[in-house]
C-alpha positions as CSV (number, residue, x, y, z in Angstrom):
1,X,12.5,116.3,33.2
2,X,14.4,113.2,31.8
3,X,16.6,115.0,30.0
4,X,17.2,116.8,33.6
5,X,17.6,114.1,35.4
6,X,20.3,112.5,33.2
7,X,22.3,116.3,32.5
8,X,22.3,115.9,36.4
9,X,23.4,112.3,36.7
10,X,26.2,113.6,34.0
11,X,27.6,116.1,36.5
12,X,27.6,114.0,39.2
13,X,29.2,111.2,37.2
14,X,31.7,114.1,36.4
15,X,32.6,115.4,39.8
16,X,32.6,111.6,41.1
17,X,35.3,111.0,38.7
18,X,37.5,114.0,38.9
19,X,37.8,113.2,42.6
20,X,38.7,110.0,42.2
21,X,41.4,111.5,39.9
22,X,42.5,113.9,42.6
23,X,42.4,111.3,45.4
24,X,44.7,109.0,43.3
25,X,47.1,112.0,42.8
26,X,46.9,112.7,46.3
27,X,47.8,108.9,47.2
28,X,50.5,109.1,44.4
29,X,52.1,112.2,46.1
30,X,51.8,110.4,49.5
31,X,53.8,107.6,48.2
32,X,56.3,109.5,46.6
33,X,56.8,111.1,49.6
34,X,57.0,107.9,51.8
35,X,59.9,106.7,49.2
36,X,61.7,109.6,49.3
37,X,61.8,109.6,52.8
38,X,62.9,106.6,52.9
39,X,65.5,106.6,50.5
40,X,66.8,109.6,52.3
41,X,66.9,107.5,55.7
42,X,68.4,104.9,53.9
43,X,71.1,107.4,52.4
44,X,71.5,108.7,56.2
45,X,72.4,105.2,57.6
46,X,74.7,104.6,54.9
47,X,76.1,108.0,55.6
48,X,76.7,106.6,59.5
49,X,78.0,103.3,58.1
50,X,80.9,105.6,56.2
51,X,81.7,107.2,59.2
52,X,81.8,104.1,61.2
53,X,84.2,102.6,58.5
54,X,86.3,105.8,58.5
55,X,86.9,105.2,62.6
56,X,87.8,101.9,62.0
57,X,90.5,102.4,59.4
58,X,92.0,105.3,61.2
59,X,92.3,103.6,64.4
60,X,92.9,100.4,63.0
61,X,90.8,98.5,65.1
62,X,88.1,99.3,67.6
């Protein structure tokens, strides 16, 4: 029964820890994400900041 018990607490010790591996991927993913995004809304404004610049010099002034 011991031996059992512990085969049992050696599974659960397993599956505890291969979720925390997958939740810490998931997180991982979901920041990755977040700085992608990010960097590509930061790309975008500098993107809007070219075009504003290009209006400028071609009219000179606003």
């Amino acid at each position: 029964m011991l031996f059992y018990s512990s085969f049992i607490q050696t599974d659960l010790n397993n599956a505890k820890e291969k979720l925390c591996r997958q939740v810490m991927s998931m997180m991982m993913m979901l920041m990755i994400l977040k700085f992608l995004s990010s960097r590509q809304h930061f790309a975008s404004c500098i993107l809007i900041a070219q075009a504003i610049d290009g209006l400028v010099d071609d009219r000179g002034d606003w």
